[in-house]
C-alpha positions as CSV (number, residue, x, y, z in Angstrom):
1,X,-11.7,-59.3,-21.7
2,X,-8.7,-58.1,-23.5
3,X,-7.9,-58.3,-27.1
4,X,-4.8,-58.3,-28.7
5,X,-3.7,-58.2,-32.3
6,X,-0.8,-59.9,-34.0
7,X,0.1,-58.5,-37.3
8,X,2.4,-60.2,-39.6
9,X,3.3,-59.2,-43.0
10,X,3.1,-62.3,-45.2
11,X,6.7,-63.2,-46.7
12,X,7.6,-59.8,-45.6
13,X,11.0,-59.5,-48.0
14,X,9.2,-61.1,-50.8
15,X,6.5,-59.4,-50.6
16,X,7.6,-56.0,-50.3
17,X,10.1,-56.3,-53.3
18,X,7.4,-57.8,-55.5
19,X,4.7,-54.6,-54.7
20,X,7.4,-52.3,-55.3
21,X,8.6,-54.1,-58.9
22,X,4.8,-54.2,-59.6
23,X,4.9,-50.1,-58.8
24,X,7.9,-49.6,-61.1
25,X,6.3,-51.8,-63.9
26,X,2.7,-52.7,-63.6
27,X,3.5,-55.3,-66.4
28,X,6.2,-57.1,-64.8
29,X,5.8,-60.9,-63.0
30,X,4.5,-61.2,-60.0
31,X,7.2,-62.9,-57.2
32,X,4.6,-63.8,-55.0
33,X,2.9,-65.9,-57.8
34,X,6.4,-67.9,-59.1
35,X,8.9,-70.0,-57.5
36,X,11.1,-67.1,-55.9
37,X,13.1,-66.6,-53.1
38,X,15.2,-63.4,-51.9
39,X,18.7,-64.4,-50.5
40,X,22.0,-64.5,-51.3
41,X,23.8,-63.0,-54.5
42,X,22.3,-63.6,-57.9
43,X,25.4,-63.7,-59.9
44,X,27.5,-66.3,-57.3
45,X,24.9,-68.0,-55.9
46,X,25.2,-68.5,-52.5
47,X,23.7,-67.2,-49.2
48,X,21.0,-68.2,-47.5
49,X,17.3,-68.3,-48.2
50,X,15.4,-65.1,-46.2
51,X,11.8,-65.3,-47.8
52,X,10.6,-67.4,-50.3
53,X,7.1,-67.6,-52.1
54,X,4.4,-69.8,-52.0
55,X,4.9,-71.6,-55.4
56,X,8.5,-71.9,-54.0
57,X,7.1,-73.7,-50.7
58,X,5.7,-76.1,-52.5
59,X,9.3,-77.5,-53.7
60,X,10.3,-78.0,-50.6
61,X,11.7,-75.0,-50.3
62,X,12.3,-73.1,-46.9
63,X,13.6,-70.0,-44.9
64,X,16.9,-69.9,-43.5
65,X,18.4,-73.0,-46.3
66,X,21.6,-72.4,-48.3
67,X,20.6,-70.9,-51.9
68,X,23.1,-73.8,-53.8
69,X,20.2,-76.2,-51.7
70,X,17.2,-74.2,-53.1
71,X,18.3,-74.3,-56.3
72,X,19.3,-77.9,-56.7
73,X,15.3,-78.2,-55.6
74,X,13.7,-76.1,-58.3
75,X,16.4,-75.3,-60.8
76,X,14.4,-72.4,-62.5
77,X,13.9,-70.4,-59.0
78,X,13.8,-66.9,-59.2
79,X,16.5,-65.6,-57.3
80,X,16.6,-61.7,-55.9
81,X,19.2,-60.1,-53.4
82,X,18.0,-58.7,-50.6
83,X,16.9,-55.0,-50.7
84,X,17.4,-54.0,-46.5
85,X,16.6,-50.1,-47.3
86,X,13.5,-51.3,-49.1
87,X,12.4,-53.3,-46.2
88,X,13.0,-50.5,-43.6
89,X,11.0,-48.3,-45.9
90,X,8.5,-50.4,-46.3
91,X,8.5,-51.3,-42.2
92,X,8.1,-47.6,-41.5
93,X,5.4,-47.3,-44.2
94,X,3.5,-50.2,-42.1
95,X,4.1,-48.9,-38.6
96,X,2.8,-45.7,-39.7
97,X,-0.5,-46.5,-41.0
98,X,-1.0,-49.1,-37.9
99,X,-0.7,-46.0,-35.8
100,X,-3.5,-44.1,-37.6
101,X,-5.7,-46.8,-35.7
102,X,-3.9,-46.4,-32.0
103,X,-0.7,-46.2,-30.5
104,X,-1.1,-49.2,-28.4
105,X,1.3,-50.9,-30.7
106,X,4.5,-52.8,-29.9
107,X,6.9,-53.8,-32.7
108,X,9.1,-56.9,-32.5
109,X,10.3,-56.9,-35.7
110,X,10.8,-54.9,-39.3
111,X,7.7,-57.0,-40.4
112,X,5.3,-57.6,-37.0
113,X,3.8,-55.9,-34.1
114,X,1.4,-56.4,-31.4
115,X,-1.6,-54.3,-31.2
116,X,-3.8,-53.5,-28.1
117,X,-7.3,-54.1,-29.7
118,X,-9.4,-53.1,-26.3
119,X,-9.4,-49.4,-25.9
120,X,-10.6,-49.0,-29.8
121,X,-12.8,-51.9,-29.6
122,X,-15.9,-49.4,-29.3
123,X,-15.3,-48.6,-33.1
124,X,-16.1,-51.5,-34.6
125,X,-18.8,-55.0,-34.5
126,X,-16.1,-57.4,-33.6
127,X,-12.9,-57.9,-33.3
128,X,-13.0,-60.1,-37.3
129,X,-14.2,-57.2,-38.6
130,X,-11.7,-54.7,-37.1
131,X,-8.4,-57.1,-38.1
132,X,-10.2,-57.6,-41.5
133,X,-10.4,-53.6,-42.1
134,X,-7.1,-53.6,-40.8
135,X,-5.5,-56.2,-43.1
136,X,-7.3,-54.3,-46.3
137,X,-6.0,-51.4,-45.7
138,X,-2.9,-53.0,-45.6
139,X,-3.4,-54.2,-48.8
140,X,-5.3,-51.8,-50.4
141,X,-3.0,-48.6,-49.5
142,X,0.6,-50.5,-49.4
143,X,0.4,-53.2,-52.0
144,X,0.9,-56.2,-49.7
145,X,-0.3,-58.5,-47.5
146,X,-0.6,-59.7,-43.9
147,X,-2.0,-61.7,-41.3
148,X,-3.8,-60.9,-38.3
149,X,-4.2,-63.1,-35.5
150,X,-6.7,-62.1,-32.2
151,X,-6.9,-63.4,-29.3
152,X,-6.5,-62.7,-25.6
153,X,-2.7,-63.1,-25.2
154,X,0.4,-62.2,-27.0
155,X,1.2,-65.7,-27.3
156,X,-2.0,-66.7,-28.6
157,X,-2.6,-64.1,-31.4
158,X,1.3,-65.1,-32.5
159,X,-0.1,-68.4,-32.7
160,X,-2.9,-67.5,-34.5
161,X,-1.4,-65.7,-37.0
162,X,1.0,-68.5,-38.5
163,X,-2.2,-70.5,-39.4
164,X,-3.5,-70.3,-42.4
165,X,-1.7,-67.7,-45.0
166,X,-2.0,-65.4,-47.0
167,X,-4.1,-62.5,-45.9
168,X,-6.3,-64.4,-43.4
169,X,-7.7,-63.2,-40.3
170,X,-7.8,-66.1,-37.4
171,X,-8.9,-66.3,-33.8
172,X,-6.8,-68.2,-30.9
173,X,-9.4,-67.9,-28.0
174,X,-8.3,-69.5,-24.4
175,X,-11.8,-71.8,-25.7
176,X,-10.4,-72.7,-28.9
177,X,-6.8,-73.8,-27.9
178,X,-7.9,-77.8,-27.3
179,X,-9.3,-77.9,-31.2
180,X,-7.0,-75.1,-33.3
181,X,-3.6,-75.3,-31.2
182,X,-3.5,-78.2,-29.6
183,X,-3.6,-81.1,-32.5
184,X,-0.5,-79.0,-33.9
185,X,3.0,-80.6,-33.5
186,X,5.2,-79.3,-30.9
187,X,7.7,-77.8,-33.4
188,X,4.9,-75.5,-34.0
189,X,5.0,-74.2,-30.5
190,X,6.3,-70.5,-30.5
191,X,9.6,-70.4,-28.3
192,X,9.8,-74.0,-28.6
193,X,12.9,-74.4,-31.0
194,X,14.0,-77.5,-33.6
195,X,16.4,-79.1,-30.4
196,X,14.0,-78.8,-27.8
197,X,11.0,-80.1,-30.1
198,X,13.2,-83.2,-31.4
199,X,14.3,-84.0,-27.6
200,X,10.2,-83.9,-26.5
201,X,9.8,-86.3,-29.6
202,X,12.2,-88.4,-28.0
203,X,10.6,-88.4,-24.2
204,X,7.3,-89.3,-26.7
205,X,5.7,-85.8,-26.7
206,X,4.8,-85.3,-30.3
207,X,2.1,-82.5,-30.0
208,X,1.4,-79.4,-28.5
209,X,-1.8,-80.9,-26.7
210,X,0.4,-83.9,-25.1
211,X,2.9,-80.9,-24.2
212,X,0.5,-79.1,-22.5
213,X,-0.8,-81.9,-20.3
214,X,2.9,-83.2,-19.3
215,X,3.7,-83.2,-15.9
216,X,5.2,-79.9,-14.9
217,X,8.0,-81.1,-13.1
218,X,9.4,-84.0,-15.7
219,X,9.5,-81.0,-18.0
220,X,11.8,-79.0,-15.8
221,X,13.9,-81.6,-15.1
222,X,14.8,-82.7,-18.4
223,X,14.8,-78.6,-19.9
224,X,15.0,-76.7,-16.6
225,X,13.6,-73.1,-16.4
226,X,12.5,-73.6,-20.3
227,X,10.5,-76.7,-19.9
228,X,8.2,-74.8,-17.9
229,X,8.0,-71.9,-20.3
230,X,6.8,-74.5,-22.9
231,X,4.2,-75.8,-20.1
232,X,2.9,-72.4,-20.0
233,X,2.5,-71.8,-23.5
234,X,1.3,-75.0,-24.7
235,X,-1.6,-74.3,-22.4
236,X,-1.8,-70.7,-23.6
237,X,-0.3,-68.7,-20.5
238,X,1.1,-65.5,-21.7
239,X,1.0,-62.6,-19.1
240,X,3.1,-60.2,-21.1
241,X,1.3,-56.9,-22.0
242,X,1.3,-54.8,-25.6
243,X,4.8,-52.2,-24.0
244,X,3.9,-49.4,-26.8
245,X,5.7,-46.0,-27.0
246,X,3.8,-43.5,-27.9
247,X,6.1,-41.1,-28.8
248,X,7.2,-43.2,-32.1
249,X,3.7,-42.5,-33.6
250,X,4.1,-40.3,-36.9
251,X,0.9,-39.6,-36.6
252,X,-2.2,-40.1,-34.9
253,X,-5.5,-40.2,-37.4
254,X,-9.1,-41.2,-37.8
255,X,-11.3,-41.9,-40.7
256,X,-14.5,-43.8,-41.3
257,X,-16.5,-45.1,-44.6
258,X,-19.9,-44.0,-44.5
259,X,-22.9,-45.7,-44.6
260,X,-24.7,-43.5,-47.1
261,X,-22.6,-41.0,-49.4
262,X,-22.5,-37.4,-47.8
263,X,-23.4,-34.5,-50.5
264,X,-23.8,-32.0,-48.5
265,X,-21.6,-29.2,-46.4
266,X,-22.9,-29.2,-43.2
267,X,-23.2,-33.4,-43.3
268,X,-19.5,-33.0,-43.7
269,X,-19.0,-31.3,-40.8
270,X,-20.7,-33.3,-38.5
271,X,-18.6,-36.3,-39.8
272,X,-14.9,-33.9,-39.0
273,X,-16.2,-33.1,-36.2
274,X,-16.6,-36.3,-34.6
275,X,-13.4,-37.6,-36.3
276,X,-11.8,-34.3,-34.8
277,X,-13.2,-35.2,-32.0
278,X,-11.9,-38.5,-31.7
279,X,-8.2,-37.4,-33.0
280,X,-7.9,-35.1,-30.4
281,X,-8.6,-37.2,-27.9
282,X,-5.7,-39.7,-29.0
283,X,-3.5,-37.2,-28.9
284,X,-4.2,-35.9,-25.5
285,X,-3.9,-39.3,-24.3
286,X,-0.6,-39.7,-26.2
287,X,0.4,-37.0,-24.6
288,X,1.3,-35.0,-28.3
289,X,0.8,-31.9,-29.9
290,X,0.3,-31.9,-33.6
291,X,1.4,-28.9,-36.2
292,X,0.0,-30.7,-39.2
293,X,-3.4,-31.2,-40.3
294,X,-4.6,-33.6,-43.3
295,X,-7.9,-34.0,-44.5
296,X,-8.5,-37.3,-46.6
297,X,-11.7,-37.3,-49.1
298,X,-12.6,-40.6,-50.9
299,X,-15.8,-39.9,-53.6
300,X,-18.2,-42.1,-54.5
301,X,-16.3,-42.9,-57.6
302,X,-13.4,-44.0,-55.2
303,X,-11.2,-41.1,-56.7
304,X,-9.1,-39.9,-53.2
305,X,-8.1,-36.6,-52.6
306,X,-6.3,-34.5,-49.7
307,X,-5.0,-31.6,-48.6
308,X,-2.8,-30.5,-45.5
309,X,-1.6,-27.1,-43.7
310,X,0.8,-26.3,-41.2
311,X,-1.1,-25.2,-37.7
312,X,0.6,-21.4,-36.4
313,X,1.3,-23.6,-33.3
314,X,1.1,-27.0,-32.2
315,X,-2.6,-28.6,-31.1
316,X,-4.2,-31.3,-29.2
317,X,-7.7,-29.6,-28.6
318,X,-11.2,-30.5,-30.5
319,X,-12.2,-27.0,-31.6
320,X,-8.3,-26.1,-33.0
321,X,-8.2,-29.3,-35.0
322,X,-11.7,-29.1,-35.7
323,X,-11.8,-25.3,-37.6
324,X,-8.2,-26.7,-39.1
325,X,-10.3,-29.7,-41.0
326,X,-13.6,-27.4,-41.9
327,X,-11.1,-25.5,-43.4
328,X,-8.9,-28.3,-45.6
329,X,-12.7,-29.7,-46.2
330,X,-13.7,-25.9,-47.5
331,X,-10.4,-26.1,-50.0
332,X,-10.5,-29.8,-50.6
333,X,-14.3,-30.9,-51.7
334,X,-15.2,-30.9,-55.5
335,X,-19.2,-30.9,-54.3
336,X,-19.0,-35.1,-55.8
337,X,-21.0,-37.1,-53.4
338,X,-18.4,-38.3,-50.2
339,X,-17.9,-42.3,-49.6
340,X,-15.3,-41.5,-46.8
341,X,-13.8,-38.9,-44.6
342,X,-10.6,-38.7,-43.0
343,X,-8.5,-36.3,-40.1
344,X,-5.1,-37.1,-39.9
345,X,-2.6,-35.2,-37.5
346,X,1.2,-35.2,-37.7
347,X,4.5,-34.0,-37.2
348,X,3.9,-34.7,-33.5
349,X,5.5,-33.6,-30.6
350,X,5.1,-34.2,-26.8
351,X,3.1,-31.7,-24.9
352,X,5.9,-31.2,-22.3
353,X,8.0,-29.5,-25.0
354,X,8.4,-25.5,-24.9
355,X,6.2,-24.3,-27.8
356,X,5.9,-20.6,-29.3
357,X,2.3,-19.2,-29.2
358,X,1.1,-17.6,-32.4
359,X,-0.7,-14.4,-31.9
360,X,-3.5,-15.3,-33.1
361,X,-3.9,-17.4,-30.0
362,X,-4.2,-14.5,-27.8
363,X,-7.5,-13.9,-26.7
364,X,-8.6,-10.5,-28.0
365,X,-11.5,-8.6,-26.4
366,X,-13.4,-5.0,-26.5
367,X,-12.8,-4.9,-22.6
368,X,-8.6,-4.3,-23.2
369,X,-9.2,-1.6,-26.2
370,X,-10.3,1.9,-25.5
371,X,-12.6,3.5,-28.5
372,X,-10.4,6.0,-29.4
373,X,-7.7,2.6,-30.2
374,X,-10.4,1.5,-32.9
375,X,-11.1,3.4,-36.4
376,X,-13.3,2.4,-39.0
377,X,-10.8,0.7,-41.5
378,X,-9.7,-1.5,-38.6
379,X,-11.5,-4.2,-37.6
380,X,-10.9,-6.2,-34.3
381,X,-10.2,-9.7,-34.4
382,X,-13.6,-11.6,-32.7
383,X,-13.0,-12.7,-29.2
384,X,-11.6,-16.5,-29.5
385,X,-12.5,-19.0,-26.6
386,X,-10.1,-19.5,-23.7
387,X,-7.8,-21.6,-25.2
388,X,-7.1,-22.6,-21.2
389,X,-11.3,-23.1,-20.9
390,X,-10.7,-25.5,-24.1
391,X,-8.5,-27.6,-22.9
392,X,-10.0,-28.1,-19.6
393,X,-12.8,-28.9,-21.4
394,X,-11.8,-31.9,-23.4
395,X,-9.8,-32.9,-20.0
396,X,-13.4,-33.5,-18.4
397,X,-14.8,-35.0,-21.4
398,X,-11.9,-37.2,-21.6
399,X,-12.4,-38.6,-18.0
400,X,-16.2,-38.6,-18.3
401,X,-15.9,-41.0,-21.5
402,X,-13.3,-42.9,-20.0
403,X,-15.4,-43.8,-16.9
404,X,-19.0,-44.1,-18.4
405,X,-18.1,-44.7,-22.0
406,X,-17.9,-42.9,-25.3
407,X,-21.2,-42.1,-25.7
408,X,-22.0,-40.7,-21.8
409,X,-21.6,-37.4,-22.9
410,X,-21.5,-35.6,-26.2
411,X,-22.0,-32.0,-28.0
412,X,-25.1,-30.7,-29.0
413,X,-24.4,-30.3,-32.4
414,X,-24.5,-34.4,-32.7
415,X,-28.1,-34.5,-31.2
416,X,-29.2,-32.2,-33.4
417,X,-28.8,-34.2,-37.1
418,X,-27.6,-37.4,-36.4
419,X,-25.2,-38.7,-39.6
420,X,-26.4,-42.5,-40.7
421,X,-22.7,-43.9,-41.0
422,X,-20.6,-46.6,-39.9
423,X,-18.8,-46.8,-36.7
424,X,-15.5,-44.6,-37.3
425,X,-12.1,-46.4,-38.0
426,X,-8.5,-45.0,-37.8
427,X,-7.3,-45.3,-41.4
């Protein structure tokens, strides 16, 4: 069965210009907990309404009304213009950090995407959980909120993520249309717009439920090719798929909480390795080579730190990204118990563009040097695998996990010491 994810920011405008007032001064009012809309000009007053807050809902207040209407409403609203270069900085900011979990994701707005939750579903207990991580980080890293709505369609996780706000995680299933869509009214229908809902009210189709059992061809006849669209949907048919590009990924990343703090070196490693593990993969399957490494560290204590370095030429294998994170770890870790670990990979680039080798990823070896080349103040770089060997390598582990599943075949140093931890998570 196939999952998909609909994230929405909640009050997206609003939202984002009251995290990044609360950034400026940590002292300053909250927007999202006053009646407050952005819209229009502050000093004339007019314009229209383009997000408002919850405490500005409950006046009566809604998106897409003139501002002179809002006000005569709630004459002490808080009015801000809109901020459109905050918003696309802010869109980016999400996009990016959405991609650190896959980049199965399609976005249909500045403020909402569709996520492909089945190929990563192996990470995590459930779906909840994963769209609950999801929706913390969220909050936790970018200072706002949004909703995440699962289910098995595009149409259904829309649906599911205009119920209940803010920062709630719902279902939709195909099983729980009859009880959670359709008792809604038909204005509530995605695609189904305020003329088309106020002429079903009049043929005496009031909710999506009646909609949904109407007979197929009175619909067409009275709203031609749309009338069975809204069929379709009020009975929660959707075949669309998640259309991702994977080439607008910033970067491609991994990181997982653990279930028991690491203190130790060689713990550590066996955690980057599997996250290296995982990263790598993505990118091969993104088809992208990566030319900077980040290592995240989150202590005990919650204090985060991270370091980065440029590669000497772009990567996609395990072992290359995997010595690039012992190595960030090596410079990074303060020897404070670890809560989390995190490889992130960036500055991408696709794997079908020309890239200079460094010389370092020649393959040196005894065999091509005669004695009399070596003296004893120089000594010979050791012989590196077959960088060609590597890659064929993760090219069979690839299609081996792929067929029989992540854990059908896997390196020797994980059998050795397993690490007690939680199932990793792009972060």
């Amino acid at each position: 069965m196939s999952i998909i994810f609909h994230i929405d920011v909640n009050s997206a405008f609003l939202s984002w210009t009251a995290s990044r007032r609360l950034q400026e001064d940590p002292a300053s009012v909250d927007l999202r907990t006053i009646p407050s809309i952005i819209g229009g000009d502050e000093k004339q007053r007019h314009g229209v309404v383009l997000a408002k807050s919850i405490p500005a809902k409950r006046y009566g207040i809604h998106t897409g009304e003139p501002v002179a209407t809002a006000l005569r409403k709630c004459p002490f609203l808080t009015l801000v213009p809109p901020d459109h270069a905050l918003y696309r900085t802010r869109s980016r900011e999400l996009m990016t950090l959405l991609h650190t979990y896959t980049s199965d994701i399609e976005q249909v707005s500045i403020d909402e995407c569709y996520l492909f939750y089945t190929p990563i579903s192996y990470r995590f207990p459930s779906p909840e959980a994963a769209a609950r991580q999801i929706a913390d980080a969220v909050r936790n890293t970018l200072g706002f909120t949004v909703n995440v709505g699962i289910a098995e369609n595009k149409l259904l996780a829309k649906m599911a993520s205009d119920f209940e706000k803010p920062d709630r995680v719902h279902t939709l299933y195909r099983d729980e249309i009859p009880v959670k869509m359709w008792p809604l009214s038909v204005h509530e229908l995605f695609m189904v717009g305020r003329k088309s809902a106020s002429r079903l009210e009049e043929l005496g189709i009031h909710t999506i439920g009646e909609l949904a059992h109407s007979d197929r061809a009175f619909l067409q006849t009275h709203f031609k090719s749309h009338g069975i669209l809204m069929w379709e949907y009020a009975n929660g048919i959707d075949h669309s798929a998640v259309h991702s590009d994977t080439t607008k990924a910033k970067c491609i990343g991994n990181s997982t909480t653990l279930a028991s703090d690491v203190t130790t070196r060689s713990e550590a490693f066996e955690v980057l390795l599997s996250l290296s593990e995982e990263v790598a993969a993505r990118l091969r399957k993104a088809g992208q080579l990566a030319s900077t490494v980040t290592v995240e560290v989150k202590y005990s204590d919650f204090h985060t730190a991270s370091r980065q370095m440029q590669t000497l030429s772009p990567i996609a294998t395990t072992d290359a990204l995997y010595d690039c994170a012992c190595q960030l770890f090596n410079a990074l870790w303060n020897g404070s118990p670890i809560r989390l670990l995190g490889v992130r990979t960036s500055r991408l680039q696709s794997e079908q563009d020309p890239i200079q080798l460094s010389l370092f990823d020649l393959n040196f070896s005894l065999a091509n040097v005669s004695p009399s080349d070596v003296s004893s103040s120089f000594d010979l770089p050791a012989k590196k695998p077959d960088l060609d060997k590597q890659r064929k390598l993760d090219a069979a582990m690839d299609q081996i996990r792929q067929r029989f599943g992540k854990d059908a075949i896997m390196r020797g140093s994980h059998l050795a010491r397993p690490v007690s931890r939680t199932d990793p998570s792009d972060s």
